[in-house]
C-alpha positions in Angstrom: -5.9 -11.5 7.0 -6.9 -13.4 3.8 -10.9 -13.2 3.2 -13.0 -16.0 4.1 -13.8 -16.3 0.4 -10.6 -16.4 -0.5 -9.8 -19.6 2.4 -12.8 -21.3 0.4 -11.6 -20.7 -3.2 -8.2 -22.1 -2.3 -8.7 -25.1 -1.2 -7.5 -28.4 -2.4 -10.1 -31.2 -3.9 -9.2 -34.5 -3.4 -7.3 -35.9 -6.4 -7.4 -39.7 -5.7 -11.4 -39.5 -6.0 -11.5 -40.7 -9.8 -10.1 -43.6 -11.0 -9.7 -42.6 -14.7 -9.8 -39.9 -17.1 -12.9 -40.7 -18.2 -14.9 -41.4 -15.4 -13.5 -38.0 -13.8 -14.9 -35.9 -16.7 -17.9 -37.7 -16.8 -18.1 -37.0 -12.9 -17.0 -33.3 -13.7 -20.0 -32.4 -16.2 -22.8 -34.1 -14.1 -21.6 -32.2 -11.0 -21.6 -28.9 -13.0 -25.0 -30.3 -14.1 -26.5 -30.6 -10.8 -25.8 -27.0 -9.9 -27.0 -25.7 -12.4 -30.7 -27.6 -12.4 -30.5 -27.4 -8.3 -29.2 -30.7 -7.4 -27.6 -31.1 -3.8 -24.0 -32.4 -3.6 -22.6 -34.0 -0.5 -19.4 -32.5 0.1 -17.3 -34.1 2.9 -15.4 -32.7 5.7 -12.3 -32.8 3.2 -13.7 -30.8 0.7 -14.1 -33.9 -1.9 -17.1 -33.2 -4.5 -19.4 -36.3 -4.0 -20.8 -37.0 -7.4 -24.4 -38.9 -8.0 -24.2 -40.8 -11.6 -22.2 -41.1 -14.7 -23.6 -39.4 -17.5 -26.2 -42.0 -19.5 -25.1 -41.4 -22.8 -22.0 -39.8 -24.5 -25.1 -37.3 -26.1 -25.5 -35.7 -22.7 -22.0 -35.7 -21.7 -21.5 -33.6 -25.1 -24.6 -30.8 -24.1 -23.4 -30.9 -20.5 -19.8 -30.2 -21.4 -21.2 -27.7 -23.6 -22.9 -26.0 -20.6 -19.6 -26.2 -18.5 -17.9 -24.3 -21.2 -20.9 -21.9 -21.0 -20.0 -21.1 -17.5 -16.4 -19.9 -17.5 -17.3 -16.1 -16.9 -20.0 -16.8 -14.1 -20.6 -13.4 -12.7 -18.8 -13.8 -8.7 -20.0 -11.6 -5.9 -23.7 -11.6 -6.9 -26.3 -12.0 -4.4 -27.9 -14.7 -6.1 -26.9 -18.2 -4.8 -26.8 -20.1 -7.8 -24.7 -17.9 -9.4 -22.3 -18.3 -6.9 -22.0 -22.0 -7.0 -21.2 -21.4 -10.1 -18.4 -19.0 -10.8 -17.0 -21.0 -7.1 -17.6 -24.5 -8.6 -15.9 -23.8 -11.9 -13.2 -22.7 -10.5 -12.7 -25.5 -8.0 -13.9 -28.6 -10.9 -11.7 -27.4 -13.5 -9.1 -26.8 -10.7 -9.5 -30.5 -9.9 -9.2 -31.8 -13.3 -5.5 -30.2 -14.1 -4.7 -31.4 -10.5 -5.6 -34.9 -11.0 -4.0 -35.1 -14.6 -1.4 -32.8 -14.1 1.1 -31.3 -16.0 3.3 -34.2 -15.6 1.2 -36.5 -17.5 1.5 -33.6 -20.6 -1.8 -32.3 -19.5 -2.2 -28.4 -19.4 -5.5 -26.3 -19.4 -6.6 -22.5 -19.7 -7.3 -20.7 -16.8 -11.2 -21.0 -16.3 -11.9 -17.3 -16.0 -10.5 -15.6 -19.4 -11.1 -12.0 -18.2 -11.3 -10.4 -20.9 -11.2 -12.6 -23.6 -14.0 -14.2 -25.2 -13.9 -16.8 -27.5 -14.9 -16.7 -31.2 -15.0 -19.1 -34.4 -12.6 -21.6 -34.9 -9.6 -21.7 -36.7 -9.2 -22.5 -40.0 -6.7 -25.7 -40.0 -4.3 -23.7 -42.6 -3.2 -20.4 -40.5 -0.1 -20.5 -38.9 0.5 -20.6 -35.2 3.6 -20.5 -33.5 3.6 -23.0 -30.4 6.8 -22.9 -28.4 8.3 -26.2 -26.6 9.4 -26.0 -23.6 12.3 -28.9 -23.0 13.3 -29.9 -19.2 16.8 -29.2 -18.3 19.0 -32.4 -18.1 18.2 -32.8 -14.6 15.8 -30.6 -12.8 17.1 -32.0 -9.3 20.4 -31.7 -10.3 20.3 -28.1 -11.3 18.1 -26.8 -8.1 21.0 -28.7 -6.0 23.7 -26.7 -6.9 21.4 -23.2 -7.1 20.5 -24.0 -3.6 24.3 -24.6 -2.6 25.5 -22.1 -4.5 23.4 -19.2 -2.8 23.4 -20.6 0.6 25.7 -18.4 2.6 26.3 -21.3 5.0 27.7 -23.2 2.3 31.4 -23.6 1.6 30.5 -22.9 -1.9 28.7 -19.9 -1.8 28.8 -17.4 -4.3 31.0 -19.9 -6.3 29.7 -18.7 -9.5 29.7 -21.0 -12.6 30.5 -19.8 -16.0 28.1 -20.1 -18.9 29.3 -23.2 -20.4 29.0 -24.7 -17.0 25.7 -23.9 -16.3 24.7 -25.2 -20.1 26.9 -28.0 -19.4 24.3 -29.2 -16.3 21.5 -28.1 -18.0 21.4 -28.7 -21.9 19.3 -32.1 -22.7 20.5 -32.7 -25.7 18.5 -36.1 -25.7 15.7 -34.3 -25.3 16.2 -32.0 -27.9 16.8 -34.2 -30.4 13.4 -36.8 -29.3 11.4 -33.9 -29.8 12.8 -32.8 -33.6 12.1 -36.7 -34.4 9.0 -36.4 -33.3 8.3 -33.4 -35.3 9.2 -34.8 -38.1 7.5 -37.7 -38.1 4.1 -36.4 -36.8 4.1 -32.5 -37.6 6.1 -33.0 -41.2 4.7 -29.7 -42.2 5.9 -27.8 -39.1 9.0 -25.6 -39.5 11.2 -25.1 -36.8 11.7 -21.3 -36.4 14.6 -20.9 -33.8 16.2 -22.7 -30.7 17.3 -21.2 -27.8 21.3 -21.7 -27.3 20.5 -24.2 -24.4 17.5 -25.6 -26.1 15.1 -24.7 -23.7 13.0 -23.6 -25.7 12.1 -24.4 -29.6 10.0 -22.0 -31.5 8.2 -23.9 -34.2 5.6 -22.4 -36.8 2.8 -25.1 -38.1 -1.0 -25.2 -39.5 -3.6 -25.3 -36.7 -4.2 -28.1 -38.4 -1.2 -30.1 -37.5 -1.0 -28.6 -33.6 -5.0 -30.0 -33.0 -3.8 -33.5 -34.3 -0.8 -33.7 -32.5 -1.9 -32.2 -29.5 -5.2 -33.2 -28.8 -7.2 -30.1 -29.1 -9.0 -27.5 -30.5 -7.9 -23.7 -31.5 -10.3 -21.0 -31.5 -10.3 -17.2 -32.4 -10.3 -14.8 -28.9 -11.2 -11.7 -29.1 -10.8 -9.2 -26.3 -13.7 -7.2 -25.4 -11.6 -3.8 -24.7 -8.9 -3.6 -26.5 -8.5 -4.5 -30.7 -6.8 -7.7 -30.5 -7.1 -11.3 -31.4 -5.0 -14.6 -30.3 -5.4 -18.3 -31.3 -5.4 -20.2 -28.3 -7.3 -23.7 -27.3 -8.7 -24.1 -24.0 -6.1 -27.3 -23.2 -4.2 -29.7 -24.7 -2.6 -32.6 -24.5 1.5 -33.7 -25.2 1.6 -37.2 -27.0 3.3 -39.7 -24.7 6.7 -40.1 -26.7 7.2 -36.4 -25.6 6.2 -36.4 -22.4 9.6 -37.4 -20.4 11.8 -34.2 -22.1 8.9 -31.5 -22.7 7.0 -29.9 -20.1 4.4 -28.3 -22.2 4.0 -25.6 -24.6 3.8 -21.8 -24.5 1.2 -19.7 -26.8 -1.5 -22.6 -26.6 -3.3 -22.2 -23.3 -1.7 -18.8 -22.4 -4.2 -15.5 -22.2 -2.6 -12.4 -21.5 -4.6 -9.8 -18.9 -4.2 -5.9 -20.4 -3.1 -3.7 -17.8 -5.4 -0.9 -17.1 -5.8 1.9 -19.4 -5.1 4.5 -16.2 -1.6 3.9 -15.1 -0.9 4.5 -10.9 1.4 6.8 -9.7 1.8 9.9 -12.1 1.3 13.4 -11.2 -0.4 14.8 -14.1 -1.2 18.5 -13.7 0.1 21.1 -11.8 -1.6 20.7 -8.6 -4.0 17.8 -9.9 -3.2 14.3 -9.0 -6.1 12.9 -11.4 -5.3 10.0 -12.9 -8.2 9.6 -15.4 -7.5 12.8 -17.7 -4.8 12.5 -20.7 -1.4 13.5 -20.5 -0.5 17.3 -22.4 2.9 18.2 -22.7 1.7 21.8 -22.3 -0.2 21.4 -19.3 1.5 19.2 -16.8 4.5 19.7 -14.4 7.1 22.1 -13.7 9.6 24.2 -15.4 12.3 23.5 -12.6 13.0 21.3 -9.6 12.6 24.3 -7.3 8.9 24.8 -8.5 7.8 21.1 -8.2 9.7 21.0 -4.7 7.5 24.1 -3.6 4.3 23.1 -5.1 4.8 18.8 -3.4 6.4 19.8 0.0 9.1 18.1 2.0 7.5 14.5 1.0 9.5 14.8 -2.4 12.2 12.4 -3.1 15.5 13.1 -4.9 18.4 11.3 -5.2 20.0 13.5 -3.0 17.5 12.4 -0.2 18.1 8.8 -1.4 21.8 8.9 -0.4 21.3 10.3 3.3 17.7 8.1 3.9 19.8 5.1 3.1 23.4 5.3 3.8 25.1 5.7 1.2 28.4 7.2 0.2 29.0 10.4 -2.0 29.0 9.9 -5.7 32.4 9.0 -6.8 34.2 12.0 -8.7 34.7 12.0 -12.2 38.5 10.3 -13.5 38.9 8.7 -9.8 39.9 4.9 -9.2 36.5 4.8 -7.7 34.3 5.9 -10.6 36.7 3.5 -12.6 36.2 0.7 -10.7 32.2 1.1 -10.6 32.6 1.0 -14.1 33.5 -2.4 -14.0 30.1 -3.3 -12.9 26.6 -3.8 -15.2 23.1 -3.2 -14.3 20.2 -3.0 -16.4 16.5 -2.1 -16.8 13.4 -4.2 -18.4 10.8 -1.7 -20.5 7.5 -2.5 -22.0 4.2 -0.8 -22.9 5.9 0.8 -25.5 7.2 2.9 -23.1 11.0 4.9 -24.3 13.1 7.2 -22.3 14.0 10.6 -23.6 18.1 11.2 -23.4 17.5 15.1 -22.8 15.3 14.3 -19.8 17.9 12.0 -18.2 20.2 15.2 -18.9 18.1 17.7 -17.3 17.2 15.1 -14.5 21.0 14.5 -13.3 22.5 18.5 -14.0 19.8 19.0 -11.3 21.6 16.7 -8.9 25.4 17.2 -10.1 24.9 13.2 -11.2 27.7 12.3 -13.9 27.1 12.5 -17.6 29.4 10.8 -18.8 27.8 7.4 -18.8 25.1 6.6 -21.9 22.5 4.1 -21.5 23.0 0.9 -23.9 19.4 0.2 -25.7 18.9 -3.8 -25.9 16.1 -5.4 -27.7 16.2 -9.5 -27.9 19.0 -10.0 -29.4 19.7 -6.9 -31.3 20.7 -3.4 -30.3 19.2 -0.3 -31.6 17.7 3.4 -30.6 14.0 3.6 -31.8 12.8 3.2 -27.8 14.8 6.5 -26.8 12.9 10.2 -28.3 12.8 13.6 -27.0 10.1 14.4 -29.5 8.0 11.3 -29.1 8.0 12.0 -25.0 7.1 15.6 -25.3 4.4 14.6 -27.9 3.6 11.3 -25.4 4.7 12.2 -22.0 2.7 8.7 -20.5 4.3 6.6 -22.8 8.0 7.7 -21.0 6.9 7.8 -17.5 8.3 4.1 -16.6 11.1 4.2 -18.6 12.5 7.6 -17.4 12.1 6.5 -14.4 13.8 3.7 -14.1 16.7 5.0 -16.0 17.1 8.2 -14.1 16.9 6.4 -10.7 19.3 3.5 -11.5 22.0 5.7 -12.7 21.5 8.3 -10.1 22.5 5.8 -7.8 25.2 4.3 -9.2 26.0 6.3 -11.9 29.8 5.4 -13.0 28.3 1.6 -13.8 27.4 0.5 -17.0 23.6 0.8 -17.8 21.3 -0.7 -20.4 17.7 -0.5 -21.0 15.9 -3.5 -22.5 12.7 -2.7 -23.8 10.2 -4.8 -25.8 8.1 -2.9 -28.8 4.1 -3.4 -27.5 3.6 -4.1 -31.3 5.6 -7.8 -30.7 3.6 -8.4 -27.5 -0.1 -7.7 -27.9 -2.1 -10.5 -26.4 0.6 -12.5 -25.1 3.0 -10.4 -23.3 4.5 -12.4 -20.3 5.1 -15.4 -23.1 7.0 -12.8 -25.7 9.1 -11.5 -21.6 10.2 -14.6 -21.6 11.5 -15.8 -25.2 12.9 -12.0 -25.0 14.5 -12.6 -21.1 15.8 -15.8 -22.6 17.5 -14.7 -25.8 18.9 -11.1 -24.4 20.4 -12.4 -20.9 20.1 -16.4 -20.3 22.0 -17.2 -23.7 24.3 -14.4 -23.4 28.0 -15.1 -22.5 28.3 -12.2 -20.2 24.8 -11.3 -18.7 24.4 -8.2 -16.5 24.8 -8.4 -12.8 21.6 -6.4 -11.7 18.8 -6.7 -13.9 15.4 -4.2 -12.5 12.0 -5.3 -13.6 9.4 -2.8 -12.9 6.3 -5.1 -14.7 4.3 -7.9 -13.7 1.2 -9.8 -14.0 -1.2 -11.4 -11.9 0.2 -15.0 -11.3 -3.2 -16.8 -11.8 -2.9 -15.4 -15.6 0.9 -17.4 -15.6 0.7 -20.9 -16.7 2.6 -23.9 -14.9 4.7 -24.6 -18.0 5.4 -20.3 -18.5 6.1 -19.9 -14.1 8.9 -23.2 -14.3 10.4 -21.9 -17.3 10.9 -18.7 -15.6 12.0 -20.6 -12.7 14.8 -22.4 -14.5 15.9 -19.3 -16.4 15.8 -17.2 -13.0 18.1 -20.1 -11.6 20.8 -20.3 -14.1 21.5 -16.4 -13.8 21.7 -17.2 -10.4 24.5 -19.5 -11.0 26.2 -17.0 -12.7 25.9 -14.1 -10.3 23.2 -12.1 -11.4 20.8 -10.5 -9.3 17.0 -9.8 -10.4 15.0 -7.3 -8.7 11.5 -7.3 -9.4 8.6 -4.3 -8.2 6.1 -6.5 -6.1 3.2 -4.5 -7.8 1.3 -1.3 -7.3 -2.2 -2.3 -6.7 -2.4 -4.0 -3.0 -2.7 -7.6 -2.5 -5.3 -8.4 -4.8 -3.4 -7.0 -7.7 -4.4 -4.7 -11.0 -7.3 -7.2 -11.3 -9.2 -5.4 -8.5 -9.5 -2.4 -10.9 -11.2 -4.3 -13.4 -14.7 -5.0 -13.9 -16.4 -8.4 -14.4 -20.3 -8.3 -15.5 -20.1 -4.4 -13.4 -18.8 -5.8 -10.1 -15.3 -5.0 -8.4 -13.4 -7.3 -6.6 -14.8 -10.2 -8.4 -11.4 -11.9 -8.5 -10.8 -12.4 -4.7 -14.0 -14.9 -4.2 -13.1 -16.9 -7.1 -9.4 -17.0 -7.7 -8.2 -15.2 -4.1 -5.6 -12.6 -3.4 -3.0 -12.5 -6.3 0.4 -12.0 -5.7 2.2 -9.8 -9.2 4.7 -12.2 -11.4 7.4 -12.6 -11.8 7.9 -10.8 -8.2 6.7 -14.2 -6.3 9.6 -16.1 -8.0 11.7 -18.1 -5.9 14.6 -16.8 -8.0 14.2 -13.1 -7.3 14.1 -10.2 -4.7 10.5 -8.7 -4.7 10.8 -5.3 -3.7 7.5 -3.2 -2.1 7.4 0.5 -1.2 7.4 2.9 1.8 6.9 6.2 3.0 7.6 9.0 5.1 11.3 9.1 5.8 11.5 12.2 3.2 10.2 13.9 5.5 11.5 13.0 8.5 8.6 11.0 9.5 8.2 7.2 10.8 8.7 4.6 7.3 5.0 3.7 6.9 3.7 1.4 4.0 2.8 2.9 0.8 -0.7 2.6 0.6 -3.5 4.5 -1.7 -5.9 5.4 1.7 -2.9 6.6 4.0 -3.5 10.6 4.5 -1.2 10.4 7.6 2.1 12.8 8.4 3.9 11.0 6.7 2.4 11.7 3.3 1.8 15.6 4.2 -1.6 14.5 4.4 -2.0 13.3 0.4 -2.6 10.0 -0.5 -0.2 8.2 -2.5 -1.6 6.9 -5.7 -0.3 3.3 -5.3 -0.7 0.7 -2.6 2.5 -1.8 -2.0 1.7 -5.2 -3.9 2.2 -8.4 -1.5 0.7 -11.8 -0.1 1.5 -15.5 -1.1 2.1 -17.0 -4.1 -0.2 -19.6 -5.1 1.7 -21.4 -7.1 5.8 -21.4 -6.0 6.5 -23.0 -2.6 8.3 -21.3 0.3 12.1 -20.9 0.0 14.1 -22.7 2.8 14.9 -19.0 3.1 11.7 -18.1 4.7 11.3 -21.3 6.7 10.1 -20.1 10.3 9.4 -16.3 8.8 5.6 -16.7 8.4 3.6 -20.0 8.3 2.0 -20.3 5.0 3.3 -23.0 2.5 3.8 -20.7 0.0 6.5 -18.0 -1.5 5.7 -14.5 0.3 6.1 -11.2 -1.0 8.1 -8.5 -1.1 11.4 -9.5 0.6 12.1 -5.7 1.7 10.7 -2.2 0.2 12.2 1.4 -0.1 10.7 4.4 -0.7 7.7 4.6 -3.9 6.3 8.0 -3.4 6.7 11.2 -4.7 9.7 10.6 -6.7 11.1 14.1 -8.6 11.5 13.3 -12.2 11.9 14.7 -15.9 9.1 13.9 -18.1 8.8 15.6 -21.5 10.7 18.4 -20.2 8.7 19.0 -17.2 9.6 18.4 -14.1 6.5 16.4 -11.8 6.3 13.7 -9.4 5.3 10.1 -9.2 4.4 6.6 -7.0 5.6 3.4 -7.5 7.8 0.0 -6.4 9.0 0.7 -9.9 11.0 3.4 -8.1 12.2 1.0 -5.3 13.2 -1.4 -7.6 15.8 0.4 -9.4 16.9 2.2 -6.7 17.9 -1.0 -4.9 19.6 -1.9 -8.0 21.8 0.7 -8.3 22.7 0.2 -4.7 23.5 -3.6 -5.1 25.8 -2.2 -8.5 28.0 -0.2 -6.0 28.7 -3.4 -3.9 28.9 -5.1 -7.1 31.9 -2.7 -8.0 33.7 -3.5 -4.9 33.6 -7.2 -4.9 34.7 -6.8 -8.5 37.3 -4.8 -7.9 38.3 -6.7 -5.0 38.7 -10.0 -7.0 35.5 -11.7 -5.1 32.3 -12.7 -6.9 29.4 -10.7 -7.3 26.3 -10.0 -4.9 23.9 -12.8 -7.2 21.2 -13.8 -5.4 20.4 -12.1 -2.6 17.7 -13.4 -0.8 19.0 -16.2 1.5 21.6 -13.5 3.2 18.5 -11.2 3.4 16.7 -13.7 5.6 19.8 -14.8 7.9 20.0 -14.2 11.5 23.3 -12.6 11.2 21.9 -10.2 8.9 18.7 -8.7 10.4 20.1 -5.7 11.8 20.8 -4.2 8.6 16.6 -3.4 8.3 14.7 -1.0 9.8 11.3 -2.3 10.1 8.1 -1.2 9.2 5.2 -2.3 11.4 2.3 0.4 10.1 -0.1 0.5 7.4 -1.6 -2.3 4.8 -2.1 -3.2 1.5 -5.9 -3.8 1.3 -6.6 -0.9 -1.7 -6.0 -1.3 -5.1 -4.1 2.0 -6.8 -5.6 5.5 -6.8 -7.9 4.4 -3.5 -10.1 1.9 -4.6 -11.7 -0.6 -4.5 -10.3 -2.2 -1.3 -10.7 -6.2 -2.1 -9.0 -7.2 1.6 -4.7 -8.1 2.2 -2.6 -7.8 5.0 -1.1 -5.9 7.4 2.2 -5.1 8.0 3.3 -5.9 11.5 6.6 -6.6 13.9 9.4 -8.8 11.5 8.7 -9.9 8.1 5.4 -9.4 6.8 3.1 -9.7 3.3 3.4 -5.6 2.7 7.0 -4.7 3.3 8.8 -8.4 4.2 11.7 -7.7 5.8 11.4 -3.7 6.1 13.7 -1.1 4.3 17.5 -1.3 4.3 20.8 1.0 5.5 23.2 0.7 2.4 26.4 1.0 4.7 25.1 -2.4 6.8 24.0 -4.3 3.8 27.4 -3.5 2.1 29.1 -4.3 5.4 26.8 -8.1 5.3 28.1 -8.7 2.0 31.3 -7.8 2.1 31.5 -9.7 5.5 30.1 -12.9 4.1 32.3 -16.2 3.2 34.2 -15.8 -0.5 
């Protein structure tokens, strides 16, 4: 169960207490005042802050806001009472002032804990920012009607797909669009507009800080990040003018602060015999020569895709020049890479010779827009094995499991992305699949970030985009996160304390796994060797493991931030979008790496896995005239379906990766649950659902 702390930071202030902007920041600053000089607050049996006075003079409400700012990175978890008022009561009062304004009214702030990031000087008005506006589809309602219809296998339309000039047809707001180019002429003259998504979603416009604090309302400082050598321009909120307000839901690359992954990544076997995380990668010293060695040295626990196919069901690899292999190449798939991470061709090679996997299909490299080969290297992953452990991964798994359907790999440079990653994912996801005419059927996202880091504007852009590949058949998998239920954050340190996050901001779900729009995926294990399917969990030492640890723990909970599906109506009784909706196997995964053969941990293995499963349906329905698989969720959670799960009732997701610290979760139990949702699948029954299914 959630912590008590957690119960407390969540809950809802009273947004009807204020009766104007200005009395409510005025009401704001003197409550942060009193807790800081000792005052006592009434707070009523609805959690409503009771506030004493205005502030006298506009003087004190200057110093006072002053203070507030001061406060943002209260230390949390401390024994001393005051300062836990006041990491809490930050939280909560900034909390209530975007609630009461909110983002309808334009109004959009940072998140009040900017791990990380601390701000600097201000700008100078004359250096150029890139904002990006985000314009509402023609009708929001309109578009999430036929989504939901369209997906809903009691529907008479289901799995009706729409082509692309449909779905821009009942989404493009050309109004909109051209409102907001007015307006930047006549107010931001010196802004230029950069590019404009083929929908116009989303316009990219470069402009002097200068112009964006006038016409926005705000102020743009420096942030620098205290671990890592980067800078951003950011402001701490701002405001849309009113002639904007009805088309544009905010802006991305204003309010947005990116949280840095962890230096040490989960879930890689590093030396032989030496599961240590913390020491660097050598291309001389770690792994095996051959499969046989690393299968000897790991044990029966080891997973190959040979041991994929008999776990789950599924049916022998189709030969080479056969109708079957033809018409599985019909079918698309595709994996998302970042971190800088490539994937070595002669490792996929060496990888599928070992396991008679076909050759004959070569992975198409996608960046944005553009296609090229700098993210694939033999040299660069023997030189930088760590920098090709995801990416192999991924590739090698998704094609070993379908590996007759057409593959790409779309990576993103971490030299575009530093300091504002999830904003670049989603100008990237945007240009390379939502604008394309023909956008791959399975799309495999191994990456996420904590969703309390994910603006409002950034999570219902995603939300749209998700939705129109829905409406064209495309299904997006996403790894539900390798660090428990209280995310990567749980391994990072605020003022020397763990677990700082849970009090103030609670569990945190990984995004973009807790979208409505896609299939969160968690991970399992013990069926390798031939023990019960337990969850994947950095303090299991049980049989099922051979008594090691795995390295990661299953990511899972409830979303703050996206309601529940229909879907999951009467599956668990929060209000919210839980996570994962099933989970395969994420431990102990043989792979190539550099040359050498080791083993490693993830849902990035599930994830891909699944995906190459759903392309081998995809195939059939293609090749049987029928639409394909799209989005999968709302036939995962039907009646009819439930027998094709086997469900996994042991275990939690309380750790973070690599053991600790363990910041509290959930555990999994009978049914759906917030560590494996629906349990792990038999391919055959699954197919047989589908293929069953209306259309």
């Amino acid at each position: 169960q959630a912590t008590l702390a957690q119960d407390l930071a969540l809950f809802s202030v009273s947004e009807s207490f204020f009766s104007t902007t200005q009395v409510e920041e005025a009401a704001v600053a003197n409550s942060m005042f009193c807790l800081l000089v000792g005052c006592v607050l009434a707070v009523d049996v609805g959690f409503a802050w009771s506030v004493a006075t205005p502030l006298e003079t506009s003087e004190d409400a200057r110093e006072l806001g002053e203070v507030l700012e001061a406060v943002d990175e209260c230390r949390a978890g401390s024994s001393d009472s005051g300062q836990q008022s006041c990491g809490f009561s930050v939280v909560q009062l900034r909390g209530q002032r975007r609630s009461h304004l909110g983002t309808e009214s334009g109004y959009e702030a940072a998140p009040a804990h900017k791990v990380g990031w601390m701000q600097s000087e201000r700008c100078a008005g004359t250096e150029l920012h890139e904002l990006a506006f985000v314009v509402c589809p023609k009708s929001l309602a309109q578009l999430q009607e036929v989504a939901l219809d369209r997906t809903n296998p009691s529907s008479p339309n289901y799995r009706k797909w729409l082509s692309r000039t449909e779905v821009s047809d009942l989404t493009r707001n050309e109004q909109g669009l051209l409102e907001l180019r007015a307006h930047l002429r006549a107010h931001a003259p010196e802004a230029g507009i950069l590019h404009a998504s083929r929908d116009g979603d989303l316009l990219r416009v470069l402009a002097p800080v200068a112009t964006w604090e006038s016409l926005l309302s705000t102020e743009f400082f420096v942030y620098k990040h205290e671990e890592h050598n980067s800078t951003i321009l950011r402001s701490n909120n701002y405001l849309l003018p009113g002639a904007l307000k009805e088309h544009v839901s905010g802006v991305l690359q204003a309010i947005n602060f990116e949280q840095f992954i962890p230096t040490t990544m989960p879930g890689i076997d590093l030396n032989t015999g030496s599961r240590d995380t913390q020491q660097p990668f050598s291309s001389a010293s770690f792994g095996w020569d051959n499969f046989t060695e690393l299968q000897a040295s790991v044990g029966p626990s080891l997973v190959s895709p040979t041991k994929l196919h008999k776990i789950y069901n599924m049916p022998a690899v189709a030969e080479r020049g056969s109708d079957l292999a033809n018409i599985q190449a019909k079918s698309s798939q595709v994996v998302y890479g970042a971190l800088n991470q490539h994937w070595s061709p002669s490792d996929r090679t060496r990888f599928e010779e070992a396991f008679g996997i076909p050759q004959d299909n070569y992975v198409k490299q996608l960046k944005g827009q553009t296609e090229g080969f700098s993210m694939s290297g033999d040299a660069f992953c023997r030189q930088n094995p760590s920098d090709c452990r995801e990416a192999n991964l991924d590739v090698q798994y998704m094609k070993a499991m379908s590996p007759w359907t057409q593959i790409g790999y779309w990576y993103m440079p971490e030299s575009d992305v530093d300091g504002h990653h999830y904003v670049t994912f989603l100008k990237d996801f945007m240009a390379r699949f939502v604008d394309d005419d023909h956008p791959p059927q399975i799309i495999s996202i191994s990456y996420g970030r904590p969703e309390y880091v994910v603006s409002k504007v950034a999570l219902d852009l995603f939300e749209t985009l998700a939705m129109k590949l829905a409406l064209q058949g495309t299904t997006i998998l996403v790894a539900s996160g390798d660090d428990g239920a209280a995310s990567f954050l749980a391994r990072k340190k605020l003022h020397g304390e763990e677990c700082w996050s849970v009090p103030l901001i609670g569990l945190q779900v990984s995004w973009p796994s807790s979208s409505h729009w896609v299939t969160s995926v968690g991970a399992t294990v013990g069926p390798a060797s031939g023990q019960p399917e337990v969850v994947c969990q950095s303090n299991y030492t049980g049989p099922s493991t051979d008594g090691e640890a795995p390295l990661i723990t299953s990511g899972g909970g409830y979303s703050h931030k996206v309601p529940k599906p229909a879907w999951q109506e009467g599956i668990h009784n929060e209000s919210s979008r839980g996570v994962p909706d099933l989970s395969l196997l994420g431990h102990n995964f043989a792979m190539v790496i550099g040359g050498r053969w080791r083993s490693v941990d993830g849902t990035s293995a599930s994830a891909p896995v699944l995906g190459g499963m759903l392309s081998l349906i995809n195939s059939e329905l293609i090749a049987a005239g029928r639409p394909t698989v799209g989005f999968l969720n709302p036939l995962l959670y039907a009646t009819s379906s439930k027998s094709i799960f086997s469900d996994v009732t042991e275990g939690d997701n309380r750790c973070a990766s690599l053991g600790a610290p363990c910041c509290g979760g959930y555990d999994a139990g009978p049914g759906w649950d917030p560590v494996t949702g629906l349990g792990s699948i038999d391919w055959q029954k699954l197919r047989d659902a589908i293929m069953a299914s209306q259309f």
